[in-house]
PDB file of N, H, CA, C and O in Angstrom:
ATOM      1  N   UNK A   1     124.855 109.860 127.301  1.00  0.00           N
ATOM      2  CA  UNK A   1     123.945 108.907 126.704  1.00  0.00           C
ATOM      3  C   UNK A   1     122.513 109.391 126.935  1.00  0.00           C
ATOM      4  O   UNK A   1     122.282 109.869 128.046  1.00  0.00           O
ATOM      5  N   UNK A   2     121.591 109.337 126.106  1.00  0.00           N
ATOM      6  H   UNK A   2     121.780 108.949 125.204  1.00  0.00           H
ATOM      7  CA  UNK A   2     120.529 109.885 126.059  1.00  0.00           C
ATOM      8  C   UNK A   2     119.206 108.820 126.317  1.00  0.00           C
ATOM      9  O   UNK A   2     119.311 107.656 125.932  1.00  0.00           O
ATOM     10  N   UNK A   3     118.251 109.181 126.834  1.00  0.00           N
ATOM     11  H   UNK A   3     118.165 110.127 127.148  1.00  0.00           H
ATOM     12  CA  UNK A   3     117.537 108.343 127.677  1.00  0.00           C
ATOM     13  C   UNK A   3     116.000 108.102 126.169  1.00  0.00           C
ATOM     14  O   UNK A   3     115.506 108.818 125.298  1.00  0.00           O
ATOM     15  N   UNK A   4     115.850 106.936 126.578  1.00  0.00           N
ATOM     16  H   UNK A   4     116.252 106.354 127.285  1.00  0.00           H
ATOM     17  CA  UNK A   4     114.266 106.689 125.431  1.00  0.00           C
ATOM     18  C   UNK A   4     113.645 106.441 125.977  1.00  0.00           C
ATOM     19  O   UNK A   4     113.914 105.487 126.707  1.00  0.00           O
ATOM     20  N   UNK A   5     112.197 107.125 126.096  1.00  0.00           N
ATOM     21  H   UNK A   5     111.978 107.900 125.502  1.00  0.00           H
ATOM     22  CA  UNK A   5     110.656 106.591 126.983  1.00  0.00           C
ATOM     23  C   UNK A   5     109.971 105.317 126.264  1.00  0.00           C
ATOM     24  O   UNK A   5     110.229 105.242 125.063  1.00  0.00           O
ATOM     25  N   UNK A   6     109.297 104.492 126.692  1.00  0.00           N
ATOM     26  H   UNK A   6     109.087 104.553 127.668  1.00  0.00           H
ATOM     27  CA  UNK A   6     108.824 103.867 125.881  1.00  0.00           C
ATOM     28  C   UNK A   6     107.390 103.411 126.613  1.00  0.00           C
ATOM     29  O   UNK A   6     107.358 103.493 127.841  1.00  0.00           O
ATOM     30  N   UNK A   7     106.244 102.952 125.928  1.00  0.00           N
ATOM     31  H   UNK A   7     106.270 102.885 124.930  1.00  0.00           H
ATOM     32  CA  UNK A   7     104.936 102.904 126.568  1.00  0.00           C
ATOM     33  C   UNK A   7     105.070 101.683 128.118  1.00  0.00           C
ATOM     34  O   UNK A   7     105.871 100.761 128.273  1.00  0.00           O
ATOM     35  N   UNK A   8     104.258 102.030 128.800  1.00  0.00           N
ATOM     36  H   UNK A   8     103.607 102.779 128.675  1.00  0.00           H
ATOM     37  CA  UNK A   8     104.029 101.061 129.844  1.00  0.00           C
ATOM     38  C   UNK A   8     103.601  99.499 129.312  1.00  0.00           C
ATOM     39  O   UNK A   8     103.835  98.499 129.991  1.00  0.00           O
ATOM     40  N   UNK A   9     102.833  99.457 127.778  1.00  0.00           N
ATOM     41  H   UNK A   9     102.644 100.269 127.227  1.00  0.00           H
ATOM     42  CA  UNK A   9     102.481  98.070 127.403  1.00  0.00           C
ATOM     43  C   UNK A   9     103.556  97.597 126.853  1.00  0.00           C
ATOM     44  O   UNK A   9     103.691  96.373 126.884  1.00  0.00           O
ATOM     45  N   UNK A  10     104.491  98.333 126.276  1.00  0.00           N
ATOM     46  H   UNK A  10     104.381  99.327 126.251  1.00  0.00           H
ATOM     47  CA  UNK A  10     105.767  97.742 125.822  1.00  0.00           C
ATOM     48  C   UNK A  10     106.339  97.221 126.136  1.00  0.00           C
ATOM     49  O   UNK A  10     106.771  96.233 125.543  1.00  0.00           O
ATOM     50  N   UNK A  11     106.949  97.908 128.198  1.00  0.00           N
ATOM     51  H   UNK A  11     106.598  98.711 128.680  1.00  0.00           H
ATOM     52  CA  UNK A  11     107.634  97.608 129.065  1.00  0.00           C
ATOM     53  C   UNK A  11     107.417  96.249 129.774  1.00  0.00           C
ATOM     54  O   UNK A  11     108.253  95.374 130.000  1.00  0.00           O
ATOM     55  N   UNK A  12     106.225  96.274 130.044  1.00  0.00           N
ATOM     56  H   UNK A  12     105.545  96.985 129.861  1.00  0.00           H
ATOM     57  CA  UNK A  12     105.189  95.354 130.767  1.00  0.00           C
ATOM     58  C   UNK A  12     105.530  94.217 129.434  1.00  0.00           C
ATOM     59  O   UNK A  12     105.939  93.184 129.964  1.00  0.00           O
ATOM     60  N   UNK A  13     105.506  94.087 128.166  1.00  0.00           N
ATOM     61  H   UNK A  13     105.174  94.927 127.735  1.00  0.00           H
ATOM     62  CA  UNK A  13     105.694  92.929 127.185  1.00  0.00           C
ATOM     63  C   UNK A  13     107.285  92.576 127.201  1.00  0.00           C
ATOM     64  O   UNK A  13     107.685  91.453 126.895  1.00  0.00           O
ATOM     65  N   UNK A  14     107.980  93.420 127.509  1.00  0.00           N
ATOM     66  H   UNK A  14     107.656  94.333 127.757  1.00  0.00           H
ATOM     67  CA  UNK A  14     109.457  93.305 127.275  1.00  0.00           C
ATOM     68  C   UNK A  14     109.865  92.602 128.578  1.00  0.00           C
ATOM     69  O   UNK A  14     110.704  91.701 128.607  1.00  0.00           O
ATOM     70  N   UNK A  15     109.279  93.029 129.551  1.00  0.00           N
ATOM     71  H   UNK A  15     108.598  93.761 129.528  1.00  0.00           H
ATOM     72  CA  UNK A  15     109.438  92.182 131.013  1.00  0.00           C
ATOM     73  C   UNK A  15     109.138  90.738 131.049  1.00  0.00           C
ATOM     74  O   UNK A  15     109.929  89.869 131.416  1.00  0.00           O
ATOM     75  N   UNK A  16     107.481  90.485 130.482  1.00  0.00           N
ATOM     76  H   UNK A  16     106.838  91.191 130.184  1.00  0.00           H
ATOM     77  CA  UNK A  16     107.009  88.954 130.222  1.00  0.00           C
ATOM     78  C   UNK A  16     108.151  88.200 129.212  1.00  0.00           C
ATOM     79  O   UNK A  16     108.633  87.117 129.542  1.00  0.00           O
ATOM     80  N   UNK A  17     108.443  88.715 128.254  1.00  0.00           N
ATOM     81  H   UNK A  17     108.051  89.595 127.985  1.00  0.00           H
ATOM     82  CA  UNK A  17     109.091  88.407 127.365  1.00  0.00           C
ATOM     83  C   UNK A  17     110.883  87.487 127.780  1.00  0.00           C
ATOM     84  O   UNK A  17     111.276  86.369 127.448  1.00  0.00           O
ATOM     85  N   UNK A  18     111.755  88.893 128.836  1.00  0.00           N
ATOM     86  H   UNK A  18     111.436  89.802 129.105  1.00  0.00           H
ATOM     87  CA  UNK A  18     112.679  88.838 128.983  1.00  0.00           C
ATOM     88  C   UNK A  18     112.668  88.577 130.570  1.00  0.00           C
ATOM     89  O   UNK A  18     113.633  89.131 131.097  1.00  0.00           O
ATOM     90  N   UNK A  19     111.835  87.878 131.488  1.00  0.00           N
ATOM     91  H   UNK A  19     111.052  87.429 131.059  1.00  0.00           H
ATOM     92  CA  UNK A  19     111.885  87.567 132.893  1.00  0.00           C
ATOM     93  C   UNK A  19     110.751  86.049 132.993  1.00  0.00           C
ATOM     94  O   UNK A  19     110.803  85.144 133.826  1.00  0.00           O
ATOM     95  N   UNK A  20     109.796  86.211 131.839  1.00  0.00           N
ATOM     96  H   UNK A  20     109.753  86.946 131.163  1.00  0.00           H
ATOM     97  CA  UNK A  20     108.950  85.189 132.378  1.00  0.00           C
ATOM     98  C   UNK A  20     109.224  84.145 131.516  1.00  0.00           C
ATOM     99  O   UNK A  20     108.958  83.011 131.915  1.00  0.00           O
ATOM    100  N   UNK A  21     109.896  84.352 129.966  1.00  0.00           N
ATOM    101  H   UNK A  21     110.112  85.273 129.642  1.00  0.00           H
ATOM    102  CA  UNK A  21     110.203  84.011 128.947  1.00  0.00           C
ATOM    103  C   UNK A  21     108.630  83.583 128.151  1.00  0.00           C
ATOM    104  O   UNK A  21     108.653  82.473 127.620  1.00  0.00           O
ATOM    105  N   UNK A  22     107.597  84.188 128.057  1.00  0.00           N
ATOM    106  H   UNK A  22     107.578  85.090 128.488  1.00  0.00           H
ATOM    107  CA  UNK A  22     106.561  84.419 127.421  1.00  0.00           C
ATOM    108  C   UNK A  22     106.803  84.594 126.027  1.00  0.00           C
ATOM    109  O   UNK A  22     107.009  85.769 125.724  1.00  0.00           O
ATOM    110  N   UNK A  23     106.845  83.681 124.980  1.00  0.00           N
ATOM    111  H   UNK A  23     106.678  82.726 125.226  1.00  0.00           H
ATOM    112  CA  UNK A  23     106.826  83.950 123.766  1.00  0.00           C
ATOM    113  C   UNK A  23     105.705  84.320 123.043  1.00  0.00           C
ATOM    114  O   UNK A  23     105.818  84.173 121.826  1.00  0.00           O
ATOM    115  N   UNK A  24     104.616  84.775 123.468  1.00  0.00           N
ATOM    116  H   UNK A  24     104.525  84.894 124.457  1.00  0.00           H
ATOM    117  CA  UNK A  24     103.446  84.979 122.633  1.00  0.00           C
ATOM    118  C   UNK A  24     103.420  86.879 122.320  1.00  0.00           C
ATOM    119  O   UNK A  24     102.571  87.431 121.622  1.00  0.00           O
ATOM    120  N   UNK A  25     104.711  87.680 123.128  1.00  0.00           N
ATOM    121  H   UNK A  25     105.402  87.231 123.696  1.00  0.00           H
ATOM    122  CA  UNK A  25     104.498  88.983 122.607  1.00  0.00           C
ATOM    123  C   UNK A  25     105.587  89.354 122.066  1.00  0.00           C
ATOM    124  O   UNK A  25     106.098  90.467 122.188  1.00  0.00           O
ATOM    125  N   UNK A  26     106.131  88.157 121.243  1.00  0.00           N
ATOM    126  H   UNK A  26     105.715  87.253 121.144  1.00  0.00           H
ATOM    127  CA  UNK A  26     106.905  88.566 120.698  1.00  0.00           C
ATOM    128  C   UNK A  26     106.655  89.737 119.297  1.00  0.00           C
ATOM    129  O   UNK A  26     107.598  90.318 118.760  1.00  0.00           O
ATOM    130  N   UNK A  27     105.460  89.876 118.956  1.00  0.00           N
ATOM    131  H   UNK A  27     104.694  89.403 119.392  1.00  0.00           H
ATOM    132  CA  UNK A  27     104.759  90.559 117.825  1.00  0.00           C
ATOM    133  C   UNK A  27     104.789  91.738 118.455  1.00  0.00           C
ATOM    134  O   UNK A  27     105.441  92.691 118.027  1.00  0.00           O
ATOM    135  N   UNK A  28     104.104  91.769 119.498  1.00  0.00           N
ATOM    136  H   UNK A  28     103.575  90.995 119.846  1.00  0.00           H
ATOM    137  CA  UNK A  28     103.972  92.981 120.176  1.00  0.00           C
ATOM    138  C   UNK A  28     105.347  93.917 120.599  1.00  0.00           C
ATOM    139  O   UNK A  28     105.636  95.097 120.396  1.00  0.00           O
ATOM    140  N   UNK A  29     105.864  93.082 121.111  1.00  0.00           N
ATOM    141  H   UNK A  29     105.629  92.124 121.275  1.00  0.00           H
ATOM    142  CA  UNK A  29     107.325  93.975 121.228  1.00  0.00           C
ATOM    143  C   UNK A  29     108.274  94.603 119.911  1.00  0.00           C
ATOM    144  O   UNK A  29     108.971  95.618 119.917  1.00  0.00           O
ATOM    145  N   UNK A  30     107.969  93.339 118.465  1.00  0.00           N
ATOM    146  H   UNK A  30     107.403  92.515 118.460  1.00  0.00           H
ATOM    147  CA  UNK A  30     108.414  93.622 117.666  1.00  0.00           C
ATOM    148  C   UNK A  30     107.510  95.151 116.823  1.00  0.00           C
ATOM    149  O   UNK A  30     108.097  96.030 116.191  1.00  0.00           O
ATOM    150  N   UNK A  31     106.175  95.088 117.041  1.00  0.00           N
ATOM    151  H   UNK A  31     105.699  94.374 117.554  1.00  0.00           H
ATOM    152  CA  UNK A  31     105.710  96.832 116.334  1.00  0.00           C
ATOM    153  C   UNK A  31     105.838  97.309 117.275  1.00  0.00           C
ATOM    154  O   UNK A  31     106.498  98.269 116.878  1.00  0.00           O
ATOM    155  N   UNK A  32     105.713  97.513 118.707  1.00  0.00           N
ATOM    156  H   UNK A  32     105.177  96.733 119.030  1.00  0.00           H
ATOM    157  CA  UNK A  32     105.959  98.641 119.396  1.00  0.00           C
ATOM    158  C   UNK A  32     107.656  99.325 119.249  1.00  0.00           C
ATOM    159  O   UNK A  32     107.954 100.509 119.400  1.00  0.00           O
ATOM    160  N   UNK A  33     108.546  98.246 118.933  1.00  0.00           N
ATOM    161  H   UNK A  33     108.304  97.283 118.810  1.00  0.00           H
ATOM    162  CA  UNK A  33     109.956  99.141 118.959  1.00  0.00           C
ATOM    163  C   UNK A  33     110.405  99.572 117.663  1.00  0.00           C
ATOM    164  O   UNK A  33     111.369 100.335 117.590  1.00  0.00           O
ATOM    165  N   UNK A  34     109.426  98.906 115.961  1.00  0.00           N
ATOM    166  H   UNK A  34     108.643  98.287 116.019  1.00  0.00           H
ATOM    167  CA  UNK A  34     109.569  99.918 115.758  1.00  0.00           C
ATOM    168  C   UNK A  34     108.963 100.924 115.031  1.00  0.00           C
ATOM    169  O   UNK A  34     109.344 101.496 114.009  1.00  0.00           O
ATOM    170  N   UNK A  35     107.788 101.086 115.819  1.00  0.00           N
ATOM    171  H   UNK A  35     107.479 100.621 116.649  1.00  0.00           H
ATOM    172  CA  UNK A  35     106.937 102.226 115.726  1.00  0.00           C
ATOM    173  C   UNK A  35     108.054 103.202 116.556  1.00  0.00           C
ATOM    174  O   UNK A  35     108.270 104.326 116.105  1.00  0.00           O
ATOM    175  N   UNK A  36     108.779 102.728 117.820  1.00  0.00           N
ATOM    176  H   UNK A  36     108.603 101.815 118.187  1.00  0.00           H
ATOM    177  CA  UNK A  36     109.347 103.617 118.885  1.00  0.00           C
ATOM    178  C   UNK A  36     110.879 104.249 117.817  1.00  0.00           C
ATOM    179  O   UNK A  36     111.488 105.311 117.943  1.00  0.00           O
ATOM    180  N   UNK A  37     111.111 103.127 116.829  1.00  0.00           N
ATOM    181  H   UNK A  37     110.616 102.264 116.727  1.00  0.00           H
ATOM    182  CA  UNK A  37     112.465 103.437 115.997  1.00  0.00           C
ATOM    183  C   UNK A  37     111.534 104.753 115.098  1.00  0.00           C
ATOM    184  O   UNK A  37     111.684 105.972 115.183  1.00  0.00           O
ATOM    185  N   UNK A  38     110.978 104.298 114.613  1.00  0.00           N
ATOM    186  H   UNK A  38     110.856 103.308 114.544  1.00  0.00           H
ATOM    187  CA  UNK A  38     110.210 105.593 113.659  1.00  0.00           C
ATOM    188  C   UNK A  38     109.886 107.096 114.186  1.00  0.00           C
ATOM    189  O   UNK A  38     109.914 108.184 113.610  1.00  0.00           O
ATOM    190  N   UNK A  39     109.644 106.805 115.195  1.00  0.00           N
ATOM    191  H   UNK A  39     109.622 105.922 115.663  1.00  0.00           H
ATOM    192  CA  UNK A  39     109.678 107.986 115.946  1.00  0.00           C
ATOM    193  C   UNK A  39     110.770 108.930 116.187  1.00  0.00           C
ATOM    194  O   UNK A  39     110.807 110.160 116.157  1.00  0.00           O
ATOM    195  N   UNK A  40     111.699 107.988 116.448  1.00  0.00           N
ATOM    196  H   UNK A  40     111.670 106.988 116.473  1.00  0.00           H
ATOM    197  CA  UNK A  40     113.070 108.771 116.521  1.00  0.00           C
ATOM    198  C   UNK A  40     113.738 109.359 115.726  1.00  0.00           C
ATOM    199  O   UNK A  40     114.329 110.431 115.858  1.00  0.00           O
ATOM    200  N   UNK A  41     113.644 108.382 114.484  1.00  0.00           N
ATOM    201  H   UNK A  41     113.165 107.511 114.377  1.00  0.00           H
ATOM    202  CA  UNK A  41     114.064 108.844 113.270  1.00  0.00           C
ATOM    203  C   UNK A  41     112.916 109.787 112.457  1.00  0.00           C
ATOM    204  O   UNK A  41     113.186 109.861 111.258  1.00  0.00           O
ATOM    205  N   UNK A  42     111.798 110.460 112.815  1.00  0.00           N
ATOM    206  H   UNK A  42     111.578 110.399 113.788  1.00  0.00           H
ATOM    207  CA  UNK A  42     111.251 111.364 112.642  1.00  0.00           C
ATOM    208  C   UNK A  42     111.884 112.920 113.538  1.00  0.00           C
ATOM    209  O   UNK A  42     112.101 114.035 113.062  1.00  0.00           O
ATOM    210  N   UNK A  43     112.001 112.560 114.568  1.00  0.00           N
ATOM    211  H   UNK A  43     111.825 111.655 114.955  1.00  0.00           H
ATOM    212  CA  UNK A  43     112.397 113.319 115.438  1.00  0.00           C
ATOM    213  C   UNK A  43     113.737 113.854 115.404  1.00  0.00           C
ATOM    214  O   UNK A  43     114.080 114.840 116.056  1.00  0.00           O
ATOM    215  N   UNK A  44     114.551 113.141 114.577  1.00  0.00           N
ATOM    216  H   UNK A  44     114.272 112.340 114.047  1.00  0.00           H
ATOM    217  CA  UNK A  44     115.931 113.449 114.455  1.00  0.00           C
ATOM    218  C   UNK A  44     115.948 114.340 113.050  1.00  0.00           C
ATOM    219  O   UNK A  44     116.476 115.450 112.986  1.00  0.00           O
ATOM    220  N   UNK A  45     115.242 113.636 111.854  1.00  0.00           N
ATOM    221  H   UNK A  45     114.813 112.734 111.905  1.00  0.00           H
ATOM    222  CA  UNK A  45     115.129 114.366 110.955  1.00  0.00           C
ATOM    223  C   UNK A  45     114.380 115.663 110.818  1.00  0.00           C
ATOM    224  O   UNK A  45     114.452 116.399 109.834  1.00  0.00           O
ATOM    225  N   UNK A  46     113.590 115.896 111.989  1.00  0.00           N
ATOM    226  H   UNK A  46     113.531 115.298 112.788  1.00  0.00           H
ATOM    227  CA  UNK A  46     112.584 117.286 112.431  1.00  0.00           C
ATOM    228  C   UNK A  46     113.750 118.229 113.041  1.00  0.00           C
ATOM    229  O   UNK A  46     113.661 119.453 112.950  1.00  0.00           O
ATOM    230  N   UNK A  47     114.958 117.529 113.730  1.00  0.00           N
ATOM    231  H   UNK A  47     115.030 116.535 113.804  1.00  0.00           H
ATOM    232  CA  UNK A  47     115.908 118.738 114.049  1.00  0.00           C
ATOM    233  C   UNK A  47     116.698 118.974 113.563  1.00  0.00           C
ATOM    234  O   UNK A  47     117.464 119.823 114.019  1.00  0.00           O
ATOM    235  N   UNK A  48     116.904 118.427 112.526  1.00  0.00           N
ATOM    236  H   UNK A  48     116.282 117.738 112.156  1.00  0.00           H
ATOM    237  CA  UNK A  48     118.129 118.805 111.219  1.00  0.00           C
ATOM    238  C   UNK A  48     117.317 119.429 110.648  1.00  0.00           C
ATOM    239  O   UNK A  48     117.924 120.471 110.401  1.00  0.00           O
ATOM    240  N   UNK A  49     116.412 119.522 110.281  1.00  0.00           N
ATOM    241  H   UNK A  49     115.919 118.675 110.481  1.00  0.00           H
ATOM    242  CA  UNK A  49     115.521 120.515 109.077  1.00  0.00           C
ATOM    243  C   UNK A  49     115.832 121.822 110.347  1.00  0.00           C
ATOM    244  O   UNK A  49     116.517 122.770 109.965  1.00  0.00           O
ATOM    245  N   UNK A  50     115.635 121.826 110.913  1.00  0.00           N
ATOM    246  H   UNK A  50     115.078 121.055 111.223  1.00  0.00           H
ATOM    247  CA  UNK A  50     115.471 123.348 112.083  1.00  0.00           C
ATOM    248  C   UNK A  50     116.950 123.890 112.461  1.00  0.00           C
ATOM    249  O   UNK A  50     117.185 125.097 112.516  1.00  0.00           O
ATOM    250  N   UNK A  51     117.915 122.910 112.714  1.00  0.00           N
ATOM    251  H   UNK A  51     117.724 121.929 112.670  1.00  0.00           H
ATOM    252  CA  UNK A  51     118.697 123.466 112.702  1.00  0.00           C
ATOM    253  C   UNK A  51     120.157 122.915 111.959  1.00  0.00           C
ATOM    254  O   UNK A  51     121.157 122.662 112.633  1.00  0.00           O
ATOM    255  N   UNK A  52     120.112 122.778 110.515  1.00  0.00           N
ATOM    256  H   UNK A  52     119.301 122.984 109.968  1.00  0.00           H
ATOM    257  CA  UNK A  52     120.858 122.759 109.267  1.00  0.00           C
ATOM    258  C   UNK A  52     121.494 123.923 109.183  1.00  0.00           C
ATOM    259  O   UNK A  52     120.783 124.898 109.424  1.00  0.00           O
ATOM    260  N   UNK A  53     122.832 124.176 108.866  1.00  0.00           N
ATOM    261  H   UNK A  53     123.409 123.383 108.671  1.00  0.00           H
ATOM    262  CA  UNK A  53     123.663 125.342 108.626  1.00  0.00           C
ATOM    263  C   UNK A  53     123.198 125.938 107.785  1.00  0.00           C
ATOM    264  O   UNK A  53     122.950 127.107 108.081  1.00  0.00           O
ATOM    265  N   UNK A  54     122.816 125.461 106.255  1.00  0.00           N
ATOM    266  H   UNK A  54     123.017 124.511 106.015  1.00  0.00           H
ATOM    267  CA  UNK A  54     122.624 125.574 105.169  1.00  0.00           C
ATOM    268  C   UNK A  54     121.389 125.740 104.476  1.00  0.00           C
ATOM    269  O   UNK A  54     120.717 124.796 104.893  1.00  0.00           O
ATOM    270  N   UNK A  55     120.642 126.423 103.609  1.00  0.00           N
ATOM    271  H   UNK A  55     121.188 127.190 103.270  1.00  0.00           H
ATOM    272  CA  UNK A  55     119.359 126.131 102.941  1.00  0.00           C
ATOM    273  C   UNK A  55     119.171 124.978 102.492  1.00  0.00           C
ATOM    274  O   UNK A  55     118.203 124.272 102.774  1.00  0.00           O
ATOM    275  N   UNK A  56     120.432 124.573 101.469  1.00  0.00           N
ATOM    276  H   UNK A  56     121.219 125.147 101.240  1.00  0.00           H
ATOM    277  CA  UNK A  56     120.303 123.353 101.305  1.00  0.00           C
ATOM    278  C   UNK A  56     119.786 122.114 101.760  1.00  0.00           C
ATOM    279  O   UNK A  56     118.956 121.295 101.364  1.00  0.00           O
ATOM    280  N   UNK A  57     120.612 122.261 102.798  1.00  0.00           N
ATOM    281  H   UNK A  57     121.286 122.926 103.119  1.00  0.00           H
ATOM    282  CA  UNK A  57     120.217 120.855 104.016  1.00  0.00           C
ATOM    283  C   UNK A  57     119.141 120.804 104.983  1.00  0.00           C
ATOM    284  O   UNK A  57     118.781 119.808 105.610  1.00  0.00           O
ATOM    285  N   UNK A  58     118.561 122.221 105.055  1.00  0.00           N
ATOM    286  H   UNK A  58     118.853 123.031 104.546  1.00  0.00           H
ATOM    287  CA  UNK A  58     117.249 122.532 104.984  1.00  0.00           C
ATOM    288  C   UNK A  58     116.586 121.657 104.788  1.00  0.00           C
ATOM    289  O   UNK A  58     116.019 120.930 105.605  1.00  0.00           O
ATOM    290  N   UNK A  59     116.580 121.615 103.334  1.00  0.00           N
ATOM    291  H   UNK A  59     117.040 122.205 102.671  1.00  0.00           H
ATOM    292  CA  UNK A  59     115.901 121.660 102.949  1.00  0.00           C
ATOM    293  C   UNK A  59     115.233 119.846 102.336  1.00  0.00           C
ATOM    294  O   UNK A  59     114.273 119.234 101.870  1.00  0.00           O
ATOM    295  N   UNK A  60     116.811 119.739 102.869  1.00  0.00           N
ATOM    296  H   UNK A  60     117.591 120.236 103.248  1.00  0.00           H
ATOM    297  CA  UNK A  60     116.929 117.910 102.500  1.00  0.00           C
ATOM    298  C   UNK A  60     116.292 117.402 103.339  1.00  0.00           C
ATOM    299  O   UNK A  60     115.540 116.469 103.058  1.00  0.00           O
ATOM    300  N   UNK A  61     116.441 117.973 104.854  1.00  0.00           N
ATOM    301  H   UNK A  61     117.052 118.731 105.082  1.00  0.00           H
ATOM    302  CA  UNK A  61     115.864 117.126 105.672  1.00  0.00           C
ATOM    303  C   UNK A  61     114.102 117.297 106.152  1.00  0.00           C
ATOM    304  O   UNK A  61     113.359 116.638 106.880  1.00  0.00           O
ATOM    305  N   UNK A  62     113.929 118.590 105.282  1.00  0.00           N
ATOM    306  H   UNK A  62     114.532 119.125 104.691  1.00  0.00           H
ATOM    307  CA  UNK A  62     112.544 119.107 105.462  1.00  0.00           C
ATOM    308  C   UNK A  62     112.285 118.061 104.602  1.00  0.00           C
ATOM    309  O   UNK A  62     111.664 117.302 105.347  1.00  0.00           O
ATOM    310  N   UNK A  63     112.360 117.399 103.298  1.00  0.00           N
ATOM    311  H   UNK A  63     112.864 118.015 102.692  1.00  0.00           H
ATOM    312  CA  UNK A  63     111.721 116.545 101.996  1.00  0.00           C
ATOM    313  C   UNK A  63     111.982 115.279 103.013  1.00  0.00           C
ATOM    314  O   UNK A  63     111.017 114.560 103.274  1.00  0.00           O
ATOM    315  N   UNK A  64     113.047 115.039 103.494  1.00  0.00           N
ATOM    316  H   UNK A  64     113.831 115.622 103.282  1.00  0.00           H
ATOM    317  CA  UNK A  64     113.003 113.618 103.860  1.00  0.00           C
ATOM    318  C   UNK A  64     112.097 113.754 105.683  1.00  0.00           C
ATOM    319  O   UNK A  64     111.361 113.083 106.406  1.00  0.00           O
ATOM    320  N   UNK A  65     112.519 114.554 105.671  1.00  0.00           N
ATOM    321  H   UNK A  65     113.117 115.099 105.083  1.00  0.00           H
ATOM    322  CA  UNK A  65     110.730 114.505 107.319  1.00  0.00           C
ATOM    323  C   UNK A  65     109.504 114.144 106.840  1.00  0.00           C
ATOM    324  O   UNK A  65     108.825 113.161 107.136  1.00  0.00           O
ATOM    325  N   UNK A  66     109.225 115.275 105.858  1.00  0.00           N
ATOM    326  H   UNK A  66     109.777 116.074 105.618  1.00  0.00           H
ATOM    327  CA  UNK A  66     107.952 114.944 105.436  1.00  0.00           C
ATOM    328  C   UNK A  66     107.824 113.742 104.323  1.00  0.00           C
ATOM    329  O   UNK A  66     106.777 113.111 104.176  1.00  0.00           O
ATOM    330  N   UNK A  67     108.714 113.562 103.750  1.00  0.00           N
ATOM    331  H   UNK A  67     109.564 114.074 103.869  1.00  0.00           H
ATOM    332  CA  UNK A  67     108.198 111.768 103.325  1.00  0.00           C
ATOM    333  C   UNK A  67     107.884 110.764 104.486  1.00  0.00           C
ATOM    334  O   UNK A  67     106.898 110.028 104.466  1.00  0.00           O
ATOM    335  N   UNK A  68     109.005 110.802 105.722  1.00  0.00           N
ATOM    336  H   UNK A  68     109.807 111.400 105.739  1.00  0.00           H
ATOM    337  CA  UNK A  68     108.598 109.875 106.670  1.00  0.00           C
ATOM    338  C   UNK A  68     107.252 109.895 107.192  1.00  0.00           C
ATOM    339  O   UNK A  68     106.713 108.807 107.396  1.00  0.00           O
ATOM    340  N   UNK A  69     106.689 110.853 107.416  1.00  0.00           N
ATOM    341  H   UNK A  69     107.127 111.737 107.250  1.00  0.00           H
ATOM    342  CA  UNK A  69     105.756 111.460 107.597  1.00  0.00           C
ATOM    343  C   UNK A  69     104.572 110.923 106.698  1.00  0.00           C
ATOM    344  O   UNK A  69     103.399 110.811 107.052  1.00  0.00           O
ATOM    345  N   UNK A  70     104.991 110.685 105.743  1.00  0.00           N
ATOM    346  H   UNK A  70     105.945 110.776 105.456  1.00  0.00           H
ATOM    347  CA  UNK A  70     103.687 110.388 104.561  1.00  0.00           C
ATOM    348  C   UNK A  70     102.919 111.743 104.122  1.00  0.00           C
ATOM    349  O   UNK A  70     101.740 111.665 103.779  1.00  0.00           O
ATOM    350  N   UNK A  71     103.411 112.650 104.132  1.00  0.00           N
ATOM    351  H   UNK A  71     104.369 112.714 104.411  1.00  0.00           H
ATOM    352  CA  UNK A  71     102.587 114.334 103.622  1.00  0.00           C
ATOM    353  C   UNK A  71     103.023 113.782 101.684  1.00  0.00           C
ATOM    354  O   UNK A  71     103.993 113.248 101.145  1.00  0.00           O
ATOM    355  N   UNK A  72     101.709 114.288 101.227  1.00  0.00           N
ATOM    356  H   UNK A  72     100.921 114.722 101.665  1.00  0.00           H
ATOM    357  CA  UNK A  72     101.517 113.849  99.895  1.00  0.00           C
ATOM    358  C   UNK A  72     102.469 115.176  99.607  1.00  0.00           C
ATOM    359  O   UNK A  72     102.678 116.005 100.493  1.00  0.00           O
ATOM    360  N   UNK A  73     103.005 115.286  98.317  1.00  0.00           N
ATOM    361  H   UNK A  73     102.836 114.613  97.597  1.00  0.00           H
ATOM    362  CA  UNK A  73     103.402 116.327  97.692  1.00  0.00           C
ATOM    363  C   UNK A  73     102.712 117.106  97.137  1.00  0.00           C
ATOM    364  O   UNK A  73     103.266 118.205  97.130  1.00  0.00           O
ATOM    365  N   UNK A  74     101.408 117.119  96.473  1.00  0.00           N
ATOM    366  H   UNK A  74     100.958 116.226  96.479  1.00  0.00           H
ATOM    367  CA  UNK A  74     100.298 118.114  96.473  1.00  0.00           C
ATOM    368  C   UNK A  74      99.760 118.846  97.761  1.00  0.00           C
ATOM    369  O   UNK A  74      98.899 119.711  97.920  1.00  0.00           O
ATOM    370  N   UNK A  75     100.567 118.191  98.588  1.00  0.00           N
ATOM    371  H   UNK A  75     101.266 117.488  98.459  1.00  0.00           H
ATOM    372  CA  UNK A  75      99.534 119.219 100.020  1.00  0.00           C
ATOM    373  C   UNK A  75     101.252 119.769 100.976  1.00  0.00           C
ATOM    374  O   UNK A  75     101.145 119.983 102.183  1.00  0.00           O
ATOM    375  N   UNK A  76     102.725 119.943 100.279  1.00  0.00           N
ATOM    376  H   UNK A  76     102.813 119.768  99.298  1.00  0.00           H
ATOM    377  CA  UNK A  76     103.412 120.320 100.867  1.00  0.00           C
ATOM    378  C   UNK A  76     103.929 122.045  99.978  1.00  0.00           C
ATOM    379  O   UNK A  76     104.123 122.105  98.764  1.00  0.00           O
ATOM    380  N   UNK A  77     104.036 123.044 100.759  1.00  0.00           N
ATOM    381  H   UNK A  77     103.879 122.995 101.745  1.00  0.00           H
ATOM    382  CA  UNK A  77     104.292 124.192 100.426  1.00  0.00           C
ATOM    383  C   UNK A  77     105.623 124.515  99.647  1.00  0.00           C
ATOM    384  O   UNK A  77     105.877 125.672  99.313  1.00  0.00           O
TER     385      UNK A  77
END
């Protein structure tokens, strides 16, 4: 099982949240996890583009990185 870092303000909101029962970060916890989901799923699609068997799939996951990404298609090679 593979381990996820996540910011100290996150942790610190997820604690108030789930020990003090503080409902006011609930916003906060909700964009920090998933800004933290986006990340991953950038990060996952950055290692299938690198290491894909195929040109193909290459090449799929190079188009779908860089959409997540937001890279315009006039400025991708």
């Amino acid at each position: 099982m593979k381990n996820v870092q996540i910011s100290y303000e996150l942790f610190a909101a997820l604690i108030r949240h789930h020990l003090i029962g503080d409902e006011s970060c609930l916003d906060e916890i909700r964009q920090g996890l998933e800004k933290k989901l986006d990340a991953m799923v950038r990060h996952q699609l950055y290692g299938e583009y690198k290491t894909a068997p195929t040109e193909a799939e290459r090449e799929r996951a190079r188009k779908a990185y860089l959409d997540s990404r937001g890279v315009p298609d006039s400025f991708r090679w």
